[in-house]
C-alpha positions as CSV (number, residue, x, y, z in Angstrom):
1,X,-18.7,17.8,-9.4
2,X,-16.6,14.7,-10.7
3,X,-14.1,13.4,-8.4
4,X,-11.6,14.3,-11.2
5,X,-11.6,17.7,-11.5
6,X,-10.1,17.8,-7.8
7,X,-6.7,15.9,-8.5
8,X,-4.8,19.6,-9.1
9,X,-6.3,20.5,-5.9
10,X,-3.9,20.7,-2.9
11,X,-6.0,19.8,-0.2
12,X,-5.7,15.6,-1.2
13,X,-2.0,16.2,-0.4
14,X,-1.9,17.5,2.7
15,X,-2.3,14.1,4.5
16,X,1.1,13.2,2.3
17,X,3.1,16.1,3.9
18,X,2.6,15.4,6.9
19,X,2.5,11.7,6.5
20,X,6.2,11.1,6.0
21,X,8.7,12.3,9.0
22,X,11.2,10.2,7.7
23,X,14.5,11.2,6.0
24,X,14.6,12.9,2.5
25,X,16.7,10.8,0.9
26,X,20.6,12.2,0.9
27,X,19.7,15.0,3.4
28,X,21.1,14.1,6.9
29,X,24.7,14.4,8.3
30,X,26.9,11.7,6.7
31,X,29.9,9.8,8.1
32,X,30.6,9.3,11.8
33,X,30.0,6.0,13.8
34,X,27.1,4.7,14.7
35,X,26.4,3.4,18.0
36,X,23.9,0.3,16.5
37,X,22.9,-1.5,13.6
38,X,19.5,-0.5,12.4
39,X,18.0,-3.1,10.0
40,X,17.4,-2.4,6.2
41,X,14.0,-3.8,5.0
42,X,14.4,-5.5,2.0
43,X,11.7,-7.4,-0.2
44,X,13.7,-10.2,-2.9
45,X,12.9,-9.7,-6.4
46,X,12.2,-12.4,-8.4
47,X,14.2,-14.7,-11.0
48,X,16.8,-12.8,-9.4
49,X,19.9,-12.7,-6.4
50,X,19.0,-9.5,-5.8
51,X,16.9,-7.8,-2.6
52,X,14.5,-4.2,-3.4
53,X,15.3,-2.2,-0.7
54,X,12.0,-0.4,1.0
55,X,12.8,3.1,1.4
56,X,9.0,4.7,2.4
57,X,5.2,2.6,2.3
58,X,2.8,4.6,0.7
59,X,-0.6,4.0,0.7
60,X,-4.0,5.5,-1.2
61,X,-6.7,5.6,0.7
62,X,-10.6,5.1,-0.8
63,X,-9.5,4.3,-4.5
64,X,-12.3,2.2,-5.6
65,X,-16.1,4.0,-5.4
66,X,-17.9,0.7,-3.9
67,X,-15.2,0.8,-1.2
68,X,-15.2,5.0,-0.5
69,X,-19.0,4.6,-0.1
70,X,-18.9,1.5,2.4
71,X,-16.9,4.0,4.2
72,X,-19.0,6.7,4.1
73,X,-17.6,8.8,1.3
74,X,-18.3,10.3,-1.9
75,X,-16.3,9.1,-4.4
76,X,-17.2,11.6,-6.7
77,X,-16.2,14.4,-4.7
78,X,-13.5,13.5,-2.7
79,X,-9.7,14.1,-4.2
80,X,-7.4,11.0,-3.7
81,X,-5.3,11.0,-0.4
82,X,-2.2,9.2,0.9
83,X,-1.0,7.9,4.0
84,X,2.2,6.3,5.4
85,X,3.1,2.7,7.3
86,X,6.6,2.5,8.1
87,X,9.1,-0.1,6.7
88,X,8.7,-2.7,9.7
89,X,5.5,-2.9,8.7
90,X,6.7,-4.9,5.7
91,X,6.1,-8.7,6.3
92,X,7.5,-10.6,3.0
93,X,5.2,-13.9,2.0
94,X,7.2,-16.1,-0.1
95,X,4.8,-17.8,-2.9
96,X,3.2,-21.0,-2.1
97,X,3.0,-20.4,1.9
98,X,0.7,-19.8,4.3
99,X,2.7,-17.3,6.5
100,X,1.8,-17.1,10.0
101,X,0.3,-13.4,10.8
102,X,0.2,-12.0,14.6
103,X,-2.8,-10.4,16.1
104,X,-2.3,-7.0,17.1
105,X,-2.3,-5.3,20.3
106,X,-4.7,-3.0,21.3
107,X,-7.6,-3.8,18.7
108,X,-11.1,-6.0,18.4
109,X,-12.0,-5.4,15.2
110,X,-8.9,-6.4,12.6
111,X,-9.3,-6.1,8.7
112,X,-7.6,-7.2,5.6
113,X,-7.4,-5.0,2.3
114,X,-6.3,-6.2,-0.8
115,X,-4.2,-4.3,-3.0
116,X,-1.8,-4.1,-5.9
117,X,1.7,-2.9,-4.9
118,X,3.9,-1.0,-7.4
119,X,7.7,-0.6,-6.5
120,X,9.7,2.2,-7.8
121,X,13.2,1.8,-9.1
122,X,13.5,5.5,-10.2
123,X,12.1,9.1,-8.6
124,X,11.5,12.6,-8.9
125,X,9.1,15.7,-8.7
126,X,6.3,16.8,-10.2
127,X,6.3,13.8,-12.6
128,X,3.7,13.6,-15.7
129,X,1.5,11.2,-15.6
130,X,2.1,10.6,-19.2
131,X,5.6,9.4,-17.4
132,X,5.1,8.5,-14.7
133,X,5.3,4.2,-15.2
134,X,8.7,4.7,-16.3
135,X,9.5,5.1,-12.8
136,X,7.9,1.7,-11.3
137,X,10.9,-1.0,-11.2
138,X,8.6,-3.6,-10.6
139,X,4.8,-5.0,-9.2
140,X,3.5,-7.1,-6.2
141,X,0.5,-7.7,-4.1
142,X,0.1,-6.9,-0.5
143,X,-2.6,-7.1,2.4
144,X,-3.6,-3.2,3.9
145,X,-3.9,-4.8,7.2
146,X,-6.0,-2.4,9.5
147,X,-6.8,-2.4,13.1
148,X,-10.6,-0.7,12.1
149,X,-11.7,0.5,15.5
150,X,-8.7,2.1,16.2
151,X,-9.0,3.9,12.9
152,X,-12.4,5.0,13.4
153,X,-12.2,6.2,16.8
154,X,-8.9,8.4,16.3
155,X,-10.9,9.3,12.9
156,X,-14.4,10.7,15.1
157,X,-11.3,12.4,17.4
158,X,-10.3,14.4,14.3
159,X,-6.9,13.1,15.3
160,X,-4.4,11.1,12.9
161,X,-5.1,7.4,12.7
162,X,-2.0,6.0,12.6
163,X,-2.3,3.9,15.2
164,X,-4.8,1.6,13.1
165,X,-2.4,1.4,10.3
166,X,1.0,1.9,10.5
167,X,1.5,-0.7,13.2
168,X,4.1,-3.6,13.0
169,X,3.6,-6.7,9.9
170,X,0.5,-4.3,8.9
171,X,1.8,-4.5,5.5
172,X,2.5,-8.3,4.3
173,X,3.6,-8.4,0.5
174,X,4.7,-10.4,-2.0
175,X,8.1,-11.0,-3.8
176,X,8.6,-8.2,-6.4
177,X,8.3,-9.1,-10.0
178,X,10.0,-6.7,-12.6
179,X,8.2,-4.9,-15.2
180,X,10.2,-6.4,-17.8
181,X,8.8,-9.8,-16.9
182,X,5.2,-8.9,-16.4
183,X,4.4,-5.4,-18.3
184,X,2.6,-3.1,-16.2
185,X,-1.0,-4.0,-14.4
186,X,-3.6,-1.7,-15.3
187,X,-6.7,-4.4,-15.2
188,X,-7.0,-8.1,-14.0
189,X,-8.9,-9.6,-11.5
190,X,-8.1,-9.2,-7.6
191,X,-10.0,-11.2,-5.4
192,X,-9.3,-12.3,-1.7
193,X,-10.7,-15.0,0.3
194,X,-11.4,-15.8,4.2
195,X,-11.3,-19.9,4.9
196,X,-11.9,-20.1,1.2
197,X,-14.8,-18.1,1.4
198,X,-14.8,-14.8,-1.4
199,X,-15.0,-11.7,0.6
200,X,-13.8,-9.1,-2.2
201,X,-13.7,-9.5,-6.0
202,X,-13.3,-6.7,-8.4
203,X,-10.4,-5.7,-11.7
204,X,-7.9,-3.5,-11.3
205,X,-9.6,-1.2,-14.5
206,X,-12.0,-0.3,-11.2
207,X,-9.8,1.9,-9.5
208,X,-10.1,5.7,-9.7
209,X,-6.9,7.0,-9.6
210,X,-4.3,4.7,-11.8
211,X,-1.0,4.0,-10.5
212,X,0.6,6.2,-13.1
213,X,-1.6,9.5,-11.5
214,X,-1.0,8.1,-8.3
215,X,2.7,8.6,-8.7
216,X,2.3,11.8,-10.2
217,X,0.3,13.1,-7.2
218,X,2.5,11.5,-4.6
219,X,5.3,13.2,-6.7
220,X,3.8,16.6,-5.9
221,X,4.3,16.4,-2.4
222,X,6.8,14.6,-2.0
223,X,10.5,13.9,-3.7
224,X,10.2,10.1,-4.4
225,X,13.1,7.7,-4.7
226,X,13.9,4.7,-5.9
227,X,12.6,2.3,-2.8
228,X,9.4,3.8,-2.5
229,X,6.6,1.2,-2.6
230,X,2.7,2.1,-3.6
231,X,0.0,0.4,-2.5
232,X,-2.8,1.5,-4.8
233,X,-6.2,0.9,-2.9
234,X,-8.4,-1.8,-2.2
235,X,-11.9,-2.9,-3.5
236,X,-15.2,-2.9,-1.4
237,X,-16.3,-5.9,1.3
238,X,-13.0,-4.9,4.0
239,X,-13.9,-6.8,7.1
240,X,-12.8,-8.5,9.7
241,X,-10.7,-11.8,10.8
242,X,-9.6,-13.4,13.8
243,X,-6.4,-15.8,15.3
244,X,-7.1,-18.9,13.0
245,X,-8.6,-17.2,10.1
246,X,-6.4,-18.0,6.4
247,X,-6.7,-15.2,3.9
248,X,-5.5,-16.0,0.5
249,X,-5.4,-12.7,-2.2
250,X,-5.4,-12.8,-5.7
251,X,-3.9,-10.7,-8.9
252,X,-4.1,-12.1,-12.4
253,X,-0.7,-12.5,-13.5
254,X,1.0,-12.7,-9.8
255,X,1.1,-15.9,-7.3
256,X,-1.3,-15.9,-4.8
257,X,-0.3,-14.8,-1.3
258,X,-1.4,-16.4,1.8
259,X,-1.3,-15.7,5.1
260,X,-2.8,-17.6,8.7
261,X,-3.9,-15.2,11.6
262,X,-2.0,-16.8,14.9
């Protein structure tokens, strides 16, 4: 059966409802003082003063075929599926650097994943696809950063794999650029490079679930709100890097982002 004819199943969601234990939005007591400061993660939005706020990360997991097989699934029988990484995972990469990316803890096999970001400005449930990019505020890329054996051995534990994902500066992103200055990004090339070296290279027209039915799924779910950042997927050829390695990634239409493993 064609991986399609899942997406109005409700098994591909369940990993969304349970992925988010953060707040929904305006629920929550209000008022009172607060004992600390807790920081706001902010990304700055190009040609602009302003700052997007991050409210939740969401990721899609498996969304190009080459890249669900080299991990060992069926792309045309598996339904999409979405996972979480928490807003200090954000590491912002001004243009034109080389940003200097830690090493994580607890892992020996690290990996980078490409992917095209979208950033919503605007939410809601149960939104049509045929809608659904009226909600995106704006695009960027990002690096999927993934500590791989973690993953893997939580994954053969039948246990959630947090741990090799939604760890701290797993995310590192790009400034956001609005829709109104660079339309929306449904093909183009993304490529990203190790010490200059092409590791992945595909086009955005490549992955299976667009952003626009990713949003509507997500929007199933879960409420969204404006704040909510998508990263849609990566292509085939993940692997790993280590302290000294430079990865540089690649969207047509978007400045390259760069970053050094220290």
């Amino acid at each position: 059966m064609d991986r399609r004819h899942f997406f109005s199943g409700t098994a591909a969601t369940a990993g969304v409802a349970l992925a988010g234990c953060a707040g929904m939005g305006a629920a929550g007591t209000t008022g009172g003082r607060m004992p600390f400061n807790v920081a706001t993660t902010t990304i700055p939005i190009v040609g602009s003063d302003e700052v997007f706020p991050v409210r939740r990360v969401y990721c899609i997991g498996r969304n190009y075929a080459a890249h669900a097989r080299e991990m060992g699934s069926d792309p045309n029988r598996e339904p999409p599926f979405f996972f979480q990484k928490p807003t200090d995972a954000i590491q912002y990469v001004p243009a034109g650097t080389v940003a200097d990316h830690p090493y994580p803890t607890l892992t020996k096999n690290y990996h980078y994943e490409a992917e095209l970001v979208a950033a919503l400005g605007k939410g809601g449930r149960n939104i049509p696809v045929d809608k659904a990019l009226e909600l995106v505020y704006g695009y960027t890329l990002g690096l999927d950063m993934t500590r791989r054996d973690l993953q893997r051995a939580m994954g053969d534990e039948k246990k959630p794999w947090e741990i090799g994902k939604s760890f701290d500066r797993s995310a590192p992103i790009g400034a956001i650029h609005r829709v109104a200055q660079t339309g929306h990004f449904q093909r183009g090339a993304i490529w990203l490079k190790v010490n200059g070296q092409t590791k992945q290279n595909a086009n955005l027209n490549q992955m299976i679930w667009s952003v626009a039915e990713q949003i509507s799924k997500l929007s199933e779910a879960n409420e969204l709100f404006p704040g909510d950042i998508i990263y849609s997927g990566t292509p085939e050829n993940v692997g790993p890097v280590v302290r000294g390695d430079v990865i540089e990634m690649h969207i047509d239409g978007l400045p390259n982002l760069s970053v050094r493993i220290v």
